[in-house]
mmJSON file of the N, C-alpha and C atoms, coordinates in Angstrom:
{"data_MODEL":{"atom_site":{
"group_PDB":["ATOM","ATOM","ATOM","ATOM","ATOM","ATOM","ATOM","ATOM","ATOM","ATOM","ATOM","ATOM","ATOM","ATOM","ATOM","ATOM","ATOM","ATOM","ATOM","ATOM","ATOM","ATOM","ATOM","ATOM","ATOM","ATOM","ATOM","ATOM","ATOM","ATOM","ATOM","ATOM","ATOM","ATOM","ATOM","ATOM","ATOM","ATOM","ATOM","ATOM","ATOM","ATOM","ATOM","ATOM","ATOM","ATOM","ATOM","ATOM","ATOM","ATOM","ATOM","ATOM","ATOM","ATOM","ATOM","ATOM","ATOM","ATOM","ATOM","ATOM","ATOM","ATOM","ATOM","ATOM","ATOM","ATOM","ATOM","ATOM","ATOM","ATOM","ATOM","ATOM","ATOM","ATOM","ATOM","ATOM","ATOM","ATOM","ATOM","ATOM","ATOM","ATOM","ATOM","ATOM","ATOM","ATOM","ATOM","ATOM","ATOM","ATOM","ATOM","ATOM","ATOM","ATOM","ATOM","ATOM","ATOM","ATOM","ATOM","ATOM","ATOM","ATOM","ATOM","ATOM","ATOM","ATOM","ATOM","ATOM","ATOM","ATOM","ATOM","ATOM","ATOM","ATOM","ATOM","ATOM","ATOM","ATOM","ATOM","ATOM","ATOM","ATOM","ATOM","ATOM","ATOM","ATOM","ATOM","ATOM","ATOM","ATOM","ATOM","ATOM","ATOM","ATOM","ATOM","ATOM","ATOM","ATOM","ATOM","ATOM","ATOM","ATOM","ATOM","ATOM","ATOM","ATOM","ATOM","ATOM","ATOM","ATOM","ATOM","ATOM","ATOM","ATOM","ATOM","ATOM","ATOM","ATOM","ATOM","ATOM","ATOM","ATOM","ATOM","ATOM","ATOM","ATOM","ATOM","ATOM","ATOM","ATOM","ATOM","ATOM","ATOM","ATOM","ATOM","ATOM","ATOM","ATOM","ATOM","ATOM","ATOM","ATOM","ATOM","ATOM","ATOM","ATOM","ATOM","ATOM","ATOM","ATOM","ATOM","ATOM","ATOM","ATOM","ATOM","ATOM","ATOM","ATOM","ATOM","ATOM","ATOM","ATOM","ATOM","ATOM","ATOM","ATOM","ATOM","ATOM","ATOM","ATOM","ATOM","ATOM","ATOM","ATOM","ATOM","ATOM","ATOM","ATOM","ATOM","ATOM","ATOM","ATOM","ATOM","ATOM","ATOM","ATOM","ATOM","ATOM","ATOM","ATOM","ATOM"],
"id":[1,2,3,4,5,6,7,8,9,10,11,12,13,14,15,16,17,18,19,20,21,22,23,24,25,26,27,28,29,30,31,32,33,34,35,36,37,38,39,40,41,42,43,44,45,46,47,48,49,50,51,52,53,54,55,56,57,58,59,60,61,62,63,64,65,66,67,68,69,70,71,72,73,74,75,76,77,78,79,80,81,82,83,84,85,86,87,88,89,90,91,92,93,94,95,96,97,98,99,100,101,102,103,104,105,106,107,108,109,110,111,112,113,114,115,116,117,118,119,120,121,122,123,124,125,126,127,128,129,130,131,132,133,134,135,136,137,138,139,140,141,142,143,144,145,146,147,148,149,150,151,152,153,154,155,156,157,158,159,160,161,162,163,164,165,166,167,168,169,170,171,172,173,174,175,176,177,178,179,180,181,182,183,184,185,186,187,188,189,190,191,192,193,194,195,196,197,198,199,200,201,202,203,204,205,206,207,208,209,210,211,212,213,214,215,216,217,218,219,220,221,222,223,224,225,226,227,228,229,230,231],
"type_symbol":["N","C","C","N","C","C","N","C","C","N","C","C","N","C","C","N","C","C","N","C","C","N","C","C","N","C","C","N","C","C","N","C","C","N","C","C","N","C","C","N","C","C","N","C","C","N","C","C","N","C","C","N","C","C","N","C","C","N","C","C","N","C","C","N","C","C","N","C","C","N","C","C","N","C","C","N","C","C","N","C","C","N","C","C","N","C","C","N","C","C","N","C","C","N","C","C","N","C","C","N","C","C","N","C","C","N","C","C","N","C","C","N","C","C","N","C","C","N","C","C","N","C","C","N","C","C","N","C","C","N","C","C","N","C","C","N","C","C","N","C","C","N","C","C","N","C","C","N","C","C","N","C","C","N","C","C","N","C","C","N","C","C","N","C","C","N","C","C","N","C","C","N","C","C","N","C","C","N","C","C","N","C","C","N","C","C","N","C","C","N","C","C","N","C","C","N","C","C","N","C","C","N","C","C","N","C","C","N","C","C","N","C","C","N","C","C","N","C","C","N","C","C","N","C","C","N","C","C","N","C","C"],
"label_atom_id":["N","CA","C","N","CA","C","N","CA","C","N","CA","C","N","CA","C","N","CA","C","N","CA","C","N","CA","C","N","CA","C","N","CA","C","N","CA","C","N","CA","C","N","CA","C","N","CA","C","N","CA","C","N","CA","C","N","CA","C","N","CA","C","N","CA","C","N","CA","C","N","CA","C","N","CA","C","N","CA","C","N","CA","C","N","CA","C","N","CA","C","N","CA","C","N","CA","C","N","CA","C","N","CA","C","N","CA","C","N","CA","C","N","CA","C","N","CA","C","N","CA","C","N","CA","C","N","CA","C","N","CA","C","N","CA","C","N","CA","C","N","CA","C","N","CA","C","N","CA","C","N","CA","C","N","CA","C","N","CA","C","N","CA","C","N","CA","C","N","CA","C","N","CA","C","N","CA","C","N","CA","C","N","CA","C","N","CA","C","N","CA","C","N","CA","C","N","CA","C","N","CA","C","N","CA","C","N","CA","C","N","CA","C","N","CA","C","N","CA","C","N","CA","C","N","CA","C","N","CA","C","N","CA","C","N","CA","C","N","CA","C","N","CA","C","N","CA","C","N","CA","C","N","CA","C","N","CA","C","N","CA","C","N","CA","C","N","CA","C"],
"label_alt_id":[null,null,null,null,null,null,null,null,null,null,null,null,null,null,null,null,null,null,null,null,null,null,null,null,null,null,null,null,null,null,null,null,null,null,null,null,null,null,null,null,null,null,null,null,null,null,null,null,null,null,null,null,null,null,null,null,null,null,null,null,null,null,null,null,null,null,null,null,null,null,null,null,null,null,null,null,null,null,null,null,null,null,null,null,null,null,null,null,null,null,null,null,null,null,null,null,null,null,null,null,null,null,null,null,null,null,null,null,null,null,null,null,null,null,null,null,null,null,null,null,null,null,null,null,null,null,null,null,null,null,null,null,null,null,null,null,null,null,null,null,null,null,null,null,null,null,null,null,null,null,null,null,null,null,null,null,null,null,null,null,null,null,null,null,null,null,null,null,null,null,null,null,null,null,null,null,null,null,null,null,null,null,null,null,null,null,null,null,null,null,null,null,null,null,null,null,null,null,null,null,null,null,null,null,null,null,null,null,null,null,null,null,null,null,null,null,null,null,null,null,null,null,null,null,null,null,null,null,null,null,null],
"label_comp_id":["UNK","UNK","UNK","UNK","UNK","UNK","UNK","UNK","UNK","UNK","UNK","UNK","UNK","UNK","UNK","UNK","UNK","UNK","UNK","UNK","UNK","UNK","UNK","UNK","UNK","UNK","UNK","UNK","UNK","UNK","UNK","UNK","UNK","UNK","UNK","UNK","UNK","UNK","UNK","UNK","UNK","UNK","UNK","UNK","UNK","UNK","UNK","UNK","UNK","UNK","UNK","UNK","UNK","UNK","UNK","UNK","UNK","UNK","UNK","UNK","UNK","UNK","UNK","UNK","UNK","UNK","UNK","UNK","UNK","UNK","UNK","UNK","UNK","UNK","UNK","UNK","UNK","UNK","UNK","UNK","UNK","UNK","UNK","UNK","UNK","UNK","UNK","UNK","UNK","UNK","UNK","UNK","UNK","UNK","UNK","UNK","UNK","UNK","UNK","UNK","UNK","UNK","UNK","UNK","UNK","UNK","UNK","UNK","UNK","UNK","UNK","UNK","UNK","UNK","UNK","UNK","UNK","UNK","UNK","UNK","UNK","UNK","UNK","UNK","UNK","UNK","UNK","UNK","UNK","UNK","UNK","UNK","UNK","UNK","UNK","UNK","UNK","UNK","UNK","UNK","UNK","UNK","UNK","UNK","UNK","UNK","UNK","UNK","UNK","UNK","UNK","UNK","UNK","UNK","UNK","UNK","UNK","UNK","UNK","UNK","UNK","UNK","UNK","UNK","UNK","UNK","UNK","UNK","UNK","UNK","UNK","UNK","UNK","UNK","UNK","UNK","UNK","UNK","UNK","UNK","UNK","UNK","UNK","UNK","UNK","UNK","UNK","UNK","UNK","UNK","UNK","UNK","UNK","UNK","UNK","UNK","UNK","UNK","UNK","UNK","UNK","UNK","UNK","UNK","UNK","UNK","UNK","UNK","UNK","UNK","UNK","UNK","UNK","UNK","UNK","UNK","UNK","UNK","UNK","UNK","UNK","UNK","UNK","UNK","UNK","UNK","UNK","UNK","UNK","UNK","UNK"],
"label_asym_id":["A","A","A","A","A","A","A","A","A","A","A","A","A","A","A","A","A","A","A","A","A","A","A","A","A","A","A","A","A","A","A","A","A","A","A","A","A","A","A","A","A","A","A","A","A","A","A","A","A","A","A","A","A","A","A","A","A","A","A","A","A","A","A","A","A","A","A","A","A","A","A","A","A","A","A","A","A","A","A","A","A","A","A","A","A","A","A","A","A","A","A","A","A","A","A","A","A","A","A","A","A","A","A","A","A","A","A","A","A","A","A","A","A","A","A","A","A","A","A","A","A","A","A","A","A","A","A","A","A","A","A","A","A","A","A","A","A","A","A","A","A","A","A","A","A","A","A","A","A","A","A","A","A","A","A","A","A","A","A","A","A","A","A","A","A","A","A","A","A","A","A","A","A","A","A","A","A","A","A","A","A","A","A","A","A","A","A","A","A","A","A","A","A","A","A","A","A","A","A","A","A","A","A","A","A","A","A","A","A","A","A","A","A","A","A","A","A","A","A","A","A","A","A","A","A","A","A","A","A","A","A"],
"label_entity_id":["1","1","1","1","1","1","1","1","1","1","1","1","1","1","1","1","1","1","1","1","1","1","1","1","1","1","1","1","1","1","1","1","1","1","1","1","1","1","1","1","1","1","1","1","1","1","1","1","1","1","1","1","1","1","1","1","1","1","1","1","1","1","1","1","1","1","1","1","1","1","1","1","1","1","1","1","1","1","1","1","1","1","1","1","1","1","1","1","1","1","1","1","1","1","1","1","1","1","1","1","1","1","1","1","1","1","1","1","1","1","1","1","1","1","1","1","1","1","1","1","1","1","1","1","1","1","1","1","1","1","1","1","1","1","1","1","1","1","1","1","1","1","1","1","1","1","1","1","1","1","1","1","1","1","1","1","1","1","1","1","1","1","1","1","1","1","1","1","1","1","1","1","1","1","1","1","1","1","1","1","1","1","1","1","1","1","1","1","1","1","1","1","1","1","1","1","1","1","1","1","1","1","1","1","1","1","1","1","1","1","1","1","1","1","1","1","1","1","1","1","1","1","1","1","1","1","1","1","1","1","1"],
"label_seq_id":[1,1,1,2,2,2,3,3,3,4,4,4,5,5,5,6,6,6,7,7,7,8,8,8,9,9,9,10,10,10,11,11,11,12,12,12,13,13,13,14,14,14,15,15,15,16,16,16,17,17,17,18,18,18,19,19,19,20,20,20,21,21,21,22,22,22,23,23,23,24,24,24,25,25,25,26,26,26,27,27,27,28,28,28,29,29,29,30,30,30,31,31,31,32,32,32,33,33,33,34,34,34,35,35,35,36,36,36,37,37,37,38,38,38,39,39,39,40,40,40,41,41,41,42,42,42,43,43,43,44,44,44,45,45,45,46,46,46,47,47,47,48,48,48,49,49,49,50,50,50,51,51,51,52,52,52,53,53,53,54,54,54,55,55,55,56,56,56,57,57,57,58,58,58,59,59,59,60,60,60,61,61,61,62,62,62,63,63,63,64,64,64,65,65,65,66,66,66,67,67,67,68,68,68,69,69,69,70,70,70,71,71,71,72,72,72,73,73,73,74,74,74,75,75,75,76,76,76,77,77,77],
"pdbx_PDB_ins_code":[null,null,null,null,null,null,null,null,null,null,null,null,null,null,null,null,null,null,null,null,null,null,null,null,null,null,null,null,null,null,null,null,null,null,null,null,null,null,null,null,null,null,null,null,null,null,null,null,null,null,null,null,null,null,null,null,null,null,null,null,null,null,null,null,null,null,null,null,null,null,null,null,null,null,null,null,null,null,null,null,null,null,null,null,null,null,null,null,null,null,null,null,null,null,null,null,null,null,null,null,null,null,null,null,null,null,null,null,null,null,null,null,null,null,null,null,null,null,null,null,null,null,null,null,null,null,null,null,null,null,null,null,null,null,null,null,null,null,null,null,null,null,null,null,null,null,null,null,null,null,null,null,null,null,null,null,null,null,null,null,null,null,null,null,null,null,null,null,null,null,null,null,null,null,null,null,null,null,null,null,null,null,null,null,null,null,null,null,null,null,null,null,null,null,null,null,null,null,null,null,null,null,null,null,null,null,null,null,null,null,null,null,null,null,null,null,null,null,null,null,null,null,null,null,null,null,null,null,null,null,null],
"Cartn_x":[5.559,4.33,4.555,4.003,4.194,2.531,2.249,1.029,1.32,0.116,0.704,-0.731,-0.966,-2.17,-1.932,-3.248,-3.537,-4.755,-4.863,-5.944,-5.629,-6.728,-6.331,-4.59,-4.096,-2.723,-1.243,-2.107,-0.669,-0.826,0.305,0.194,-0.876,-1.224,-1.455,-1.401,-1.092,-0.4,-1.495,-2.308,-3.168,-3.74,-3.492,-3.908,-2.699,-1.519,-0.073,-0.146,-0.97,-0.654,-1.856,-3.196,-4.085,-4.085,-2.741,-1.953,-0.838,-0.638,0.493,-0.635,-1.973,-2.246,-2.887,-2.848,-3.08,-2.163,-0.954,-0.092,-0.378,-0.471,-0.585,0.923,1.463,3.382,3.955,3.721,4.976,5.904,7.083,8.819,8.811,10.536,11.086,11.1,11.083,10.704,9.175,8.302,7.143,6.76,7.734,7.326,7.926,9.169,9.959,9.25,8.336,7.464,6.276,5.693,4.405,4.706,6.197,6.587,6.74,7.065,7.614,6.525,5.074,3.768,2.896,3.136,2.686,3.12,4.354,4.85,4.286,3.994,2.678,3.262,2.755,3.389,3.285,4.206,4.27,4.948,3.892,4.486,4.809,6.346,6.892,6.631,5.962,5.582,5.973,6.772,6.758,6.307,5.461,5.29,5.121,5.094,5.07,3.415,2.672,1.513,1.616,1.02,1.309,-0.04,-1.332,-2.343,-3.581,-2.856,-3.421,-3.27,-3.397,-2.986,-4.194,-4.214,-4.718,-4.3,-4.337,-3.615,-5.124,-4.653,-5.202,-4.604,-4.739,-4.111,-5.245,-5.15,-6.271,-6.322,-7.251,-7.565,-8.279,-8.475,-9.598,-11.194,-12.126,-13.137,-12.842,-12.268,-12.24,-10.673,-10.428,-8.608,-9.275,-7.686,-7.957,-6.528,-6.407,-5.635,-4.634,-3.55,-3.076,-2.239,-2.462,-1.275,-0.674,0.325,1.267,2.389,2.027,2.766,3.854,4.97,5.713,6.687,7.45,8.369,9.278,9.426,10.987,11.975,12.945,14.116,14.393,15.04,15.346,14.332,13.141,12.423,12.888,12.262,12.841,10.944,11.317,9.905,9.309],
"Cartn_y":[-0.687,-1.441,-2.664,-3.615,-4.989,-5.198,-5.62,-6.327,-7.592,-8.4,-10.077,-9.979,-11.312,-11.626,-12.768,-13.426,-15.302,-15.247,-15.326,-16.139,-17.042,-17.346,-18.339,-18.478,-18.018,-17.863,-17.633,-16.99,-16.457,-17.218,-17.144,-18.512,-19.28,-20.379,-20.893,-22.418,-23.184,-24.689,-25.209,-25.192,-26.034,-25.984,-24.59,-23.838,-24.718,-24.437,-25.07,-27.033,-27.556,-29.134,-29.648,-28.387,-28.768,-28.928,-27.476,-27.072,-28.657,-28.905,-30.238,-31.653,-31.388,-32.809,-33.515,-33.149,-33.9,-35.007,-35.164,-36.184,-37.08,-38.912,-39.057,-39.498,-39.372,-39.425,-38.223,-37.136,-35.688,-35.98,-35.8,-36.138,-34.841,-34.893,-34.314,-32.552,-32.63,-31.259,-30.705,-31.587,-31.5,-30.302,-31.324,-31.149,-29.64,-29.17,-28.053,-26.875,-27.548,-26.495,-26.305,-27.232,-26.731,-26.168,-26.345,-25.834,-24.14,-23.842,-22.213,-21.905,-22.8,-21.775,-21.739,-22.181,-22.121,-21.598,-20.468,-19.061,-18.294,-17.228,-16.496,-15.049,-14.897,-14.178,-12.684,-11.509,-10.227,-9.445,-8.334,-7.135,-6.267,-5.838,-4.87,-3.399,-2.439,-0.955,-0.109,0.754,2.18,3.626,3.957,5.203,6.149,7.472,8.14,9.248,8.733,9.476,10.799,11.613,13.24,14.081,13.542,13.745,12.954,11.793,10.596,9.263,8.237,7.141,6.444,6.558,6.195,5.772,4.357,3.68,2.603,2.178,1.43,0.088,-1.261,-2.397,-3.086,-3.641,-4.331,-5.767,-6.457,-7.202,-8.179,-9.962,-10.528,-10.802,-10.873,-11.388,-12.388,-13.442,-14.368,-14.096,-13.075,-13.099,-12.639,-12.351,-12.016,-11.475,-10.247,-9.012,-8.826,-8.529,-7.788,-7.442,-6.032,-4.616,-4.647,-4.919,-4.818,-3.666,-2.601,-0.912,-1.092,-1.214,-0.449,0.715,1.495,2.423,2.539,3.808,3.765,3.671,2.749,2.403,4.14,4.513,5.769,6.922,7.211,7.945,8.533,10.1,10.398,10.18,9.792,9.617,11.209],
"Cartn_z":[11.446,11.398,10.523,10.757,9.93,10.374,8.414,8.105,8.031,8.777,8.845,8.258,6.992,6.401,6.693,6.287,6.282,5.085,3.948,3.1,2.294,1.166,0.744,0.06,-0.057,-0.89,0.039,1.133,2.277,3.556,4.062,5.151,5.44,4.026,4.491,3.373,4.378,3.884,3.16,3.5,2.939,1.847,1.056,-0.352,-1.161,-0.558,-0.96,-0.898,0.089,-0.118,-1.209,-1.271,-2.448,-3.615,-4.012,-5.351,-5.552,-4.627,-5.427,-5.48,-5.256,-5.282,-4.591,-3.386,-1.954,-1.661,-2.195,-1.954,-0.792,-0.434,0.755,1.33,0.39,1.311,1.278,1.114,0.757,1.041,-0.405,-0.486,0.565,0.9,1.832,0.968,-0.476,-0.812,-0.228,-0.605,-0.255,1.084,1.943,3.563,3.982,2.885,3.063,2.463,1.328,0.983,1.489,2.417,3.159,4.839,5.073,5.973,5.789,4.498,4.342,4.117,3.175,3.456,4.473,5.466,6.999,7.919,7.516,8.075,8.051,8.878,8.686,8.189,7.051,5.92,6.021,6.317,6.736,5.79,5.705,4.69,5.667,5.625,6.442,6.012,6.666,6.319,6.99,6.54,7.564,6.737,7.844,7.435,8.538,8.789,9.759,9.448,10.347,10.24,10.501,9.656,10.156,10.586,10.567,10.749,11.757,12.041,12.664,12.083,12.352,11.49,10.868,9.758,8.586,7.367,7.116,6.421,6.049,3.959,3.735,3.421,3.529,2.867,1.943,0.64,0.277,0.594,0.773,1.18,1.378,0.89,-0.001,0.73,0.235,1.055,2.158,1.882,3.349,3.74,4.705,4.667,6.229,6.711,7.994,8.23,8.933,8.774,10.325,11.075,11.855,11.495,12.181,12.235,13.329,13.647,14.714,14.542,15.556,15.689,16.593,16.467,17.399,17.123,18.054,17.878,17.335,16.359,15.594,16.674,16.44,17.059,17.862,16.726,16.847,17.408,17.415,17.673,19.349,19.51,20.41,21.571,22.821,23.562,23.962],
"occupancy":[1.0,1.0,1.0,1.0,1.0,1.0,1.0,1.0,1.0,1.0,1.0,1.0,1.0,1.0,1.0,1.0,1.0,1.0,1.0,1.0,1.0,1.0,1.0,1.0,1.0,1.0,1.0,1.0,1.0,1.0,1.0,1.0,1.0,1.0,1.0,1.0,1.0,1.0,1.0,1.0,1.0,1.0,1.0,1.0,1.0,1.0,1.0,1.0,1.0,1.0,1.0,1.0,1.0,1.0,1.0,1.0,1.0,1.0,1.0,1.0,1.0,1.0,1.0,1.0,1.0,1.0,1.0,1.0,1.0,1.0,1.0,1.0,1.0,1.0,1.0,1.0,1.0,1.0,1.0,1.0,1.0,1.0,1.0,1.0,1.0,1.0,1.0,1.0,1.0,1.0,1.0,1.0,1.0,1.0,1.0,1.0,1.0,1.0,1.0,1.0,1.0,1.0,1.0,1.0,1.0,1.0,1.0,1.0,1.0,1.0,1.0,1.0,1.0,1.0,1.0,1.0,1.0,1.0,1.0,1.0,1.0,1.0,1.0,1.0,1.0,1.0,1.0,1.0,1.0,1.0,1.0,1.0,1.0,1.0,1.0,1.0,1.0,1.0,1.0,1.0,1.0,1.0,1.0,1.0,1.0,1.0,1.0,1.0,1.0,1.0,1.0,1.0,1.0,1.0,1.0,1.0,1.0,1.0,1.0,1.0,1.0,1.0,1.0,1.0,1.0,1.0,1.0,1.0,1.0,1.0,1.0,1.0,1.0,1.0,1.0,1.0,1.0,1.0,1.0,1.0,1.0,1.0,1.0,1.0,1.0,1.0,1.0,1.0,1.0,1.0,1.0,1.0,1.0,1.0,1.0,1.0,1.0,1.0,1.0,1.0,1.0,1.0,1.0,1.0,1.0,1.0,1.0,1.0,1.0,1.0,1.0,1.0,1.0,1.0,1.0,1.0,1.0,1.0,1.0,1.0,1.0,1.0,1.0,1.0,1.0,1.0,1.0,1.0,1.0,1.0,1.0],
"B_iso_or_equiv":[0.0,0.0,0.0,0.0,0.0,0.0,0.0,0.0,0.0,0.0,0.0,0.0,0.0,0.0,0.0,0.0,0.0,0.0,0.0,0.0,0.0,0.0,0.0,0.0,0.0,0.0,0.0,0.0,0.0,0.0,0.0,0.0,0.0,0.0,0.0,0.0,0.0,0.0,0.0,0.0,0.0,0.0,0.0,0.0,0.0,0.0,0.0,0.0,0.0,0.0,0.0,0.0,0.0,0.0,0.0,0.0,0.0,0.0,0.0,0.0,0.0,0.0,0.0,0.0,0.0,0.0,0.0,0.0,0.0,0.0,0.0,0.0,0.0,0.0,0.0,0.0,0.0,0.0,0.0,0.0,0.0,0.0,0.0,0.0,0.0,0.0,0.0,0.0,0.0,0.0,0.0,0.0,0.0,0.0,0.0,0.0,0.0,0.0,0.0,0.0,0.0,0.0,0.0,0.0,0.0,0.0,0.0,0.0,0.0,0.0,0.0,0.0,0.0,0.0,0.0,0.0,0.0,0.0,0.0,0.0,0.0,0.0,0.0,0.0,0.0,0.0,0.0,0.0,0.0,0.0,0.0,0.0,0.0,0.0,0.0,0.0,0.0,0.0,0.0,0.0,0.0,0.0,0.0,0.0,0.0,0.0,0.0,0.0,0.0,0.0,0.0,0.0,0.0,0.0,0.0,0.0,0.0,0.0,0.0,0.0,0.0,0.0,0.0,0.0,0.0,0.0,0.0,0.0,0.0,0.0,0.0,0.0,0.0,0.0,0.0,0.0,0.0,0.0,0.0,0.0,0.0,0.0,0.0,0.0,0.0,0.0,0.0,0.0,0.0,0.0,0.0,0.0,0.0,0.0,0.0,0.0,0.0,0.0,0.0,0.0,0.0,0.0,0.0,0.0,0.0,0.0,0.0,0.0,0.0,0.0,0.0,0.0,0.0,0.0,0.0,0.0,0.0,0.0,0.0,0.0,0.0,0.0,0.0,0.0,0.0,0.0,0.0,0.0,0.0,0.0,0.0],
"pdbx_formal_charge":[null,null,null,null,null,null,null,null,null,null,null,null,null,null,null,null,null,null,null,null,null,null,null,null,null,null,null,null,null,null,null,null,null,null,null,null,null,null,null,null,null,null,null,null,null,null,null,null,null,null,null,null,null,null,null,null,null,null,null,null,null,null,null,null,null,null,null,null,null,null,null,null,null,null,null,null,null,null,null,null,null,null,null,null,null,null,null,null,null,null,null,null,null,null,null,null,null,null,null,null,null,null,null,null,null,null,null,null,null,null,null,null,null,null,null,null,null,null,null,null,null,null,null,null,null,null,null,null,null,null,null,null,null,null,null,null,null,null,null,null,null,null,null,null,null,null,null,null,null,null,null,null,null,null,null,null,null,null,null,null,null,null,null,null,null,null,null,null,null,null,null,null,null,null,null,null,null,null,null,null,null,null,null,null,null,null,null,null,null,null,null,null,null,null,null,null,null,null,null,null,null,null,null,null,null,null,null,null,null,null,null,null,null,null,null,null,null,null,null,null,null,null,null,null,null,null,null,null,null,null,null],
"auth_seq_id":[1,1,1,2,2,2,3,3,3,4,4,4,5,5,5,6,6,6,7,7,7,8,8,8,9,9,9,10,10,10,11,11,11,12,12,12,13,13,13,14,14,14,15,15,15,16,16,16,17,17,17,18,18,18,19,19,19,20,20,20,21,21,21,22,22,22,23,23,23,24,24,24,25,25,25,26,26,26,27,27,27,28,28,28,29,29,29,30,30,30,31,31,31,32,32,32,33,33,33,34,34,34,35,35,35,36,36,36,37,37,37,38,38,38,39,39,39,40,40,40,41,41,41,42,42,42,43,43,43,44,44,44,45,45,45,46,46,46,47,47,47,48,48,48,49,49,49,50,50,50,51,51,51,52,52,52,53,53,53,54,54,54,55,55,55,56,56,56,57,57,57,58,58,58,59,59,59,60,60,60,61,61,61,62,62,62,63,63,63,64,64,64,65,65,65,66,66,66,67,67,67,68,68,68,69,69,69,70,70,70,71,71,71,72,72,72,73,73,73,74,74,74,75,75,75,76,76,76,77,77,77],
"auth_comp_id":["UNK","UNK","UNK","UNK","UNK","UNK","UNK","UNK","UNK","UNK","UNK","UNK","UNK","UNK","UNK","UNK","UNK","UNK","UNK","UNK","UNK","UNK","UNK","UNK","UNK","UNK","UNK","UNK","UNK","UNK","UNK","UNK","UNK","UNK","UNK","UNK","UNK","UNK","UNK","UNK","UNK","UNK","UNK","UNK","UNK","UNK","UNK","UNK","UNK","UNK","UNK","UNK","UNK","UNK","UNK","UNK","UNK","UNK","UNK","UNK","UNK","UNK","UNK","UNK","UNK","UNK","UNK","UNK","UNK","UNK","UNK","UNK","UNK","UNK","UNK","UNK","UNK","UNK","UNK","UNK","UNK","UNK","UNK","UNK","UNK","UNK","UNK","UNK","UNK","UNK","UNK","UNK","UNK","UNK","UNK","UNK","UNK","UNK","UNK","UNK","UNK","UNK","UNK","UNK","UNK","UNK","UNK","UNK","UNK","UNK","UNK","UNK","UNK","UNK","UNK","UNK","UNK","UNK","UNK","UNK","UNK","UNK","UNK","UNK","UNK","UNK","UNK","UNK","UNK","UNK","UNK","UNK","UNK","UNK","UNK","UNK","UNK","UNK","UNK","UNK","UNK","UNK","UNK","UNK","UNK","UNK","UNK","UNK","UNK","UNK","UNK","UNK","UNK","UNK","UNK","UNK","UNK","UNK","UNK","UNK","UNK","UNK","UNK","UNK","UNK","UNK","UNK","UNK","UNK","UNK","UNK","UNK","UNK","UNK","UNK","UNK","UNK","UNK","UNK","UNK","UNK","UNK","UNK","UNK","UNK","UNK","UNK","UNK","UNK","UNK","UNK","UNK","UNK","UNK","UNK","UNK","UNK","UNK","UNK","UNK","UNK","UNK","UNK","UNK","UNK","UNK","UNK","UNK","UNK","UNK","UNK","UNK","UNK","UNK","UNK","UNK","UNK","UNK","UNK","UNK","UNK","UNK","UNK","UNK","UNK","UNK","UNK","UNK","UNK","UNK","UNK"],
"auth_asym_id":["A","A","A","A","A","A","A","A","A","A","A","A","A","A","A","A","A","A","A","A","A","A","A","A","A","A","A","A","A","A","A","A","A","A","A","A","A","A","A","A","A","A","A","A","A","A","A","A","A","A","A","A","A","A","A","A","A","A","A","A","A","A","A","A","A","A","A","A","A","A","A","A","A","A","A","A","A","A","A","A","A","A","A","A","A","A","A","A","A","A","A","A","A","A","A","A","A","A","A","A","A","A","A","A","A","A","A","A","A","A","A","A","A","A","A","A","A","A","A","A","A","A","A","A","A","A","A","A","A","A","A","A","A","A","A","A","A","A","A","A","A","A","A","A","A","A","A","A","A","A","A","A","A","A","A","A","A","A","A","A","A","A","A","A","A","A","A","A","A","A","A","A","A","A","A","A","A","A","A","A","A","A","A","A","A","A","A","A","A","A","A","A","A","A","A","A","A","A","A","A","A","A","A","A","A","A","A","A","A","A","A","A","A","A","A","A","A","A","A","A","A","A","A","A","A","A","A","A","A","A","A"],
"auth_atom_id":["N","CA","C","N","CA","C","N","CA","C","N","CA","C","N","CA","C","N","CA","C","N","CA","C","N","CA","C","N","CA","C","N","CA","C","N","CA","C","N","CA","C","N","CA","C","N","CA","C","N","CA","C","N","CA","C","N","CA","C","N","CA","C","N","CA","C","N","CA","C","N","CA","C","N","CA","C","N","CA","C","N","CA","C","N","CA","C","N","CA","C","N","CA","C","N","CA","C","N","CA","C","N","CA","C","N","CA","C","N","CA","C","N","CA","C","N","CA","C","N","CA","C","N","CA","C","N","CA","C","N","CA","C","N","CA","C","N","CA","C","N","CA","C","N","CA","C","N","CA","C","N","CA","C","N","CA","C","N","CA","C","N","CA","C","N","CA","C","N","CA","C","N","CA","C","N","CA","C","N","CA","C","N","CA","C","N","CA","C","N","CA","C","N","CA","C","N","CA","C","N","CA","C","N","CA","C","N","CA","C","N","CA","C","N","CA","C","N","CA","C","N","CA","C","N","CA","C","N","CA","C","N","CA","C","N","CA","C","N","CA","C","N","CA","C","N","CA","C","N","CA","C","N","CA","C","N","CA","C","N","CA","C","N","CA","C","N","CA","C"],
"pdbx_PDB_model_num":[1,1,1,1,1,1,1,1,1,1,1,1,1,1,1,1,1,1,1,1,1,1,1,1,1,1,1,1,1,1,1,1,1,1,1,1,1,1,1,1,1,1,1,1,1,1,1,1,1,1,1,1,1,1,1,1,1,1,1,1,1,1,1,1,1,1,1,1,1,1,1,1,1,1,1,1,1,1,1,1,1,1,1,1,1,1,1,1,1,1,1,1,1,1,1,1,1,1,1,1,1,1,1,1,1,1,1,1,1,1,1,1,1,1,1,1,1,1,1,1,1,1,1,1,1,1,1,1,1,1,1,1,1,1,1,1,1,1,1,1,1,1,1,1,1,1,1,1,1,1,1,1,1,1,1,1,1,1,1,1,1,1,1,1,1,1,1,1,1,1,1,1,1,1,1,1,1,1,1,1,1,1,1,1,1,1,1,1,1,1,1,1,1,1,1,1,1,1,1,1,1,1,1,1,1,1,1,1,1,1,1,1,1,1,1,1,1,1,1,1,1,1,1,1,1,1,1,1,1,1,1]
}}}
């Protein structure tokens, strides 16, 4: 399972071009750093549910959340 978030702090550029300033030229660091915070930022999780799947992540008032499930490599079908 991989948690992908977006709020104010995780992918997203624009928290990152506010924090330097609002620059109206961004140096070529600039542009490398609002490029890596406009990746959309994923916490990789595994766990194996043994009861049903139920899982908590915390999570801020304005954020916005997907869980994307797929199969252990290995798992047998």
């Amino acid at each position: 399972m991989r948690h992908y978030l977006v709020d104010y702090a995780h992918s997203n550029a624009y928290y990152s071009f506010t924090q330097m300033g609002r620059p109206p030229q961004p140096t070529q660091a600039q542009w490398a750093e609002l490029r890596r915070a406009s990746e959309l930022c994923y916490y990789e999780t595994t766990f194996l549910p043994k009861t049903g799947l139920v899982r908590e992540f915390p999570q801020n008032t304005y954020s916005v959340g997907l869980l994307a499930l797929s199969p252990q490599p290995d798992a047998a079908p």
